[in-house]
C-alpha positions, 0 to 999 in steps of 0.5 A, spaced: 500 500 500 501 507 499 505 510 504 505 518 505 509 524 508 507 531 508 511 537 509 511 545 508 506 546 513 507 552 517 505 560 520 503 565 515 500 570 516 493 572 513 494 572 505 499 569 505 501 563 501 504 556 502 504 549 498 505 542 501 508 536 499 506 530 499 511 524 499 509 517 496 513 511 497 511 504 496 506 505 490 506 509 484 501 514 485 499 513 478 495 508 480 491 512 486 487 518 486 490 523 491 487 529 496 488 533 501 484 534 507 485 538 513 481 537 520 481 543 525 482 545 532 474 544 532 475 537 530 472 538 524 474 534 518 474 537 510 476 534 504 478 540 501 481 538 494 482 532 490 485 529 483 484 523 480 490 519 476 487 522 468 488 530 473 480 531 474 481 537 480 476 538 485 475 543 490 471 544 496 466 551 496 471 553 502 476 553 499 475 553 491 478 559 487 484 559 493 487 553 492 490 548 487 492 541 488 498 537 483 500 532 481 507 529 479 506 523 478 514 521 475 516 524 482 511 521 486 508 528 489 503 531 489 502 538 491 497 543 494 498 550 494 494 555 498 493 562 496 490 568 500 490 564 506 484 566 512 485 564 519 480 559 518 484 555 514 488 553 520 489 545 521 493 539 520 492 538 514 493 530 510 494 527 504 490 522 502 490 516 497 485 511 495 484 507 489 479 505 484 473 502 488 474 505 494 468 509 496 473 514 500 480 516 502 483 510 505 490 512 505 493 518 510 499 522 512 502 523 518 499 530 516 502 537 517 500 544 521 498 549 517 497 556 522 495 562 520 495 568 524 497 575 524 
């Protein structure tokens, strides 16, 4: 199974920008649909972008416009860039997998925090 490592979380200020990382290893990502999800200090818990193996994107309300998910298949890493950020935007933010038949994102990162604040 796919294993996965985020990175590039960290403080920003309102309207900053940042862009995680995602790290795979164990399978290639080609064979998985990706996304990121974040969880909040309030313990709730939102898919906020997604792409599949043929490169469809797709945006929660929150945050569409905002941020862009990629994917680079030959280096195995997948990206979410986060533009105008909002406090609101502060979580752990997680990258996820899943593969053709699961119904949801099976597959975790250990996650990376994402704190925006003046």
């Amino acid at each position: 199974q796919v294993q996965l490592v985020e990175s590039g979380g960290g403080l920003v200020q309102p309207g900053g920008s940042l862009r995680l990382s995602c790290a795979a290893s164990e399978s290639r990502i080609s064979f998985y649909a990706m996304g990121w999800s974040r969880q909040t200090p309030g313990n709730q818990r939102e898919l906020v972008a997604t792409v599949t193996s043929g490169g469809n994107t797709n945006y929660a309300d929150s945050v569409k416009g905002r941020f862009t998910i990629s994917r680079d298949s030959a280096k195995n890493l997948v990206y979410l860039q986060m533009n105008s950020l909002r406090p609101e935007d502060t979580a752990v933010y997680y990258c996820n997998a899943r593969q053709y038949g699961d119904s949801y994102y099976p597959y975790w990162g250990q996650g990376t925090q994402v704190t925006v604040s003046s």
